[in-house]
TORLOMI-5050 format. One record per residue: residue in three letters; x, y, z of N, C-alpha, C, O, CB in turn. Coordinates in steps of 0.1 Angstrom, whole numbers, padded with zeros to 4 digits, always signed. Glycine has a CB too. Layout:
N
ALAXYZXYZXYZXYZXYZ
...
END
This chain:
59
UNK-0010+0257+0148-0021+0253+0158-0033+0249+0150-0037+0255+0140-0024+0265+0167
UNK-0038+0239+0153-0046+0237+0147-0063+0239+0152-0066+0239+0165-0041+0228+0143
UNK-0075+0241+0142-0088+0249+0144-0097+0240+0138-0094+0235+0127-0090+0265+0137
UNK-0106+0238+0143-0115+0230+0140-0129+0241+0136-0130+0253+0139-0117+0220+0154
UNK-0137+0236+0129-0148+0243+0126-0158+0233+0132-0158+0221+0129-0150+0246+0110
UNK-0169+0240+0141-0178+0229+0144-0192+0236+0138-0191+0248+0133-0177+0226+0162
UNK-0207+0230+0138-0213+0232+0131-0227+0243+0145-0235+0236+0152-0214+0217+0122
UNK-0226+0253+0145-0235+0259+0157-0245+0265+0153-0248+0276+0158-0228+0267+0166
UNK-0252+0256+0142-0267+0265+0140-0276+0264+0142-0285+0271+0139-0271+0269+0133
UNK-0274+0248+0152-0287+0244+0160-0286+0250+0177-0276+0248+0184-0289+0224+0160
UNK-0293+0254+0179-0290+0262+0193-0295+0249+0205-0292+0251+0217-0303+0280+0193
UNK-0304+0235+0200-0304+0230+0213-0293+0215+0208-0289+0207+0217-0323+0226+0219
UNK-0292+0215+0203-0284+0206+0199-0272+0202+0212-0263+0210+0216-0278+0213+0185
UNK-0273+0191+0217-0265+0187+0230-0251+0183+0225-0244+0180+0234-0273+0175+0239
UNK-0247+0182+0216-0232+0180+0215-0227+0187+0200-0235+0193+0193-0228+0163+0215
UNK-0219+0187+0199-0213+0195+0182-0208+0186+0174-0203+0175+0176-0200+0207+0181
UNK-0212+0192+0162-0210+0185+0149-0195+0184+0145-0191+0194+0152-0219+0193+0138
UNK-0183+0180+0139-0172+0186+0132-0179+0186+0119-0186+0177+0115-0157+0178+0132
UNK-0177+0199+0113-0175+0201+0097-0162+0198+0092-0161+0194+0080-0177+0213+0093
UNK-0153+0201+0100-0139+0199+0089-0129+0197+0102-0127+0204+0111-0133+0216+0077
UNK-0126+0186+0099-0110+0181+0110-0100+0190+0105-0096+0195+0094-0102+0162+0107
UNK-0096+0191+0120-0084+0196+0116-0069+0187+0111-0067+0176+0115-0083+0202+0127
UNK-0058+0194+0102-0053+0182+0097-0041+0182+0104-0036+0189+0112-0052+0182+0082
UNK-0037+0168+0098-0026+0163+0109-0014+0173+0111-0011+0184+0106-0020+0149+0106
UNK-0009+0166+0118+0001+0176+0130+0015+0169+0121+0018+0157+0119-0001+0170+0154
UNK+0023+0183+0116+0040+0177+0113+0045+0165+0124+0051+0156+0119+0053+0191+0115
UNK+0043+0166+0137+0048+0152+0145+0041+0141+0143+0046+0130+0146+0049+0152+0159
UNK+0028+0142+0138+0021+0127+0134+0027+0120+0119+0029+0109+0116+0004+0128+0133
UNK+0028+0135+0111+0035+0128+0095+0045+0121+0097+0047+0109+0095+0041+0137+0083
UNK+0053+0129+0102+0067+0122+0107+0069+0112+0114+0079+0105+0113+0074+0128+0113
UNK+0058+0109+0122+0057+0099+0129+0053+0083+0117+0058+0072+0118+0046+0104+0140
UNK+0046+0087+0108+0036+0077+0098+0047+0076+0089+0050+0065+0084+0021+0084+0091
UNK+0054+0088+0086+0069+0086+0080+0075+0074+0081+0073+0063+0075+0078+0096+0085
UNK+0084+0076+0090+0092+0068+0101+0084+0055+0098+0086+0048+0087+0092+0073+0119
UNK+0076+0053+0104+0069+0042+0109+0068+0036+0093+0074+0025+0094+0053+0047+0118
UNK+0064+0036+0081+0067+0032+0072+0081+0030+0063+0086+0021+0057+0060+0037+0068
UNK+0085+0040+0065+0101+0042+0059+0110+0026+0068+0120+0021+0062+0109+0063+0067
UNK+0107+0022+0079+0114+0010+0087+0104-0002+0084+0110-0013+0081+0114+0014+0106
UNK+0091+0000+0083+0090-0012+0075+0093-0015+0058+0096-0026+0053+0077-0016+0077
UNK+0092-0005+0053+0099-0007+0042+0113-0013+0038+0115-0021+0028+0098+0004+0038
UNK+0123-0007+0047+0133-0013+0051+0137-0031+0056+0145-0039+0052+0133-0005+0060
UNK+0127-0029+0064+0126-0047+0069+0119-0056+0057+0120-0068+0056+0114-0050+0084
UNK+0111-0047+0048+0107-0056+0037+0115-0058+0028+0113-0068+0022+0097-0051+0031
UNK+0129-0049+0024+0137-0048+0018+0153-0061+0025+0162-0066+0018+0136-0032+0017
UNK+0151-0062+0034+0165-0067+0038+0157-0078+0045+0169-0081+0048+0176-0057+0048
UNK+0149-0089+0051+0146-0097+0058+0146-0109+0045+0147-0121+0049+0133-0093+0066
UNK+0145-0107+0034+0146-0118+0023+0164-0121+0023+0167-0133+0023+0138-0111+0005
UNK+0169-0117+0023+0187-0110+0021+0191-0117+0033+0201-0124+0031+0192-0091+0023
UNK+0185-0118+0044+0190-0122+0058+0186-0132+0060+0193-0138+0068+0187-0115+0068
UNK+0173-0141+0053+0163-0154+0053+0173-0163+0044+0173-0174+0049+0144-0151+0044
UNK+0181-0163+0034+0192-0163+0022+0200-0164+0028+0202-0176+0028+0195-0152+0013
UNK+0208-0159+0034+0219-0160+0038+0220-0169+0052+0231-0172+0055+0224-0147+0039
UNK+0211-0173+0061+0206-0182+0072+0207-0194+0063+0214-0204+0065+0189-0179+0080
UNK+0201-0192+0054+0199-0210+0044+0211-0216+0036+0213-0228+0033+0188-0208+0030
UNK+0218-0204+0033+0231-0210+0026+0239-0210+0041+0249-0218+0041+0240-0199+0010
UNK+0237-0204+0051+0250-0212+0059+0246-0228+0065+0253-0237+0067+0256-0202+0074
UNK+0231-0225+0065+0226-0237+0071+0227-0250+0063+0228-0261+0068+0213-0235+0075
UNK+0227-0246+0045+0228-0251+0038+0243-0260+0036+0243-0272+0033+0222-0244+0031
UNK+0256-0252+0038+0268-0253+0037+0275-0260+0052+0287-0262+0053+0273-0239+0033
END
């Protein structure tokens, strides 16, 4: 779960400060994971597949 620390040592202060975010959540890593790991992927095989379109188109 995650806890935020906010800053409460101004007593009229109309909204709060964060001192320290809280840090991300295992479903957002994994999410940023993923989400890189598939473009990495498409960066890896879209040259391979651009290649192979040209030599048939070429042939």
């Amino acid at each position: 779960m995650a806890v935020r620390a906010f800053d409460l040592t101004e007593p009229q202060s109309s909204r709060l400060t964060v001192v320290q975010t809280a840090p991300p959540r295992r479903q957002d890593l994994r999410r940023t994971r993923r989400h890189w790991m598939m473009a990495g992927a498409l960066a890896l095989i879209l040259p391979f597949v651009a290649a192979l379109l040209a030599v048939g188109v070429a042939h």
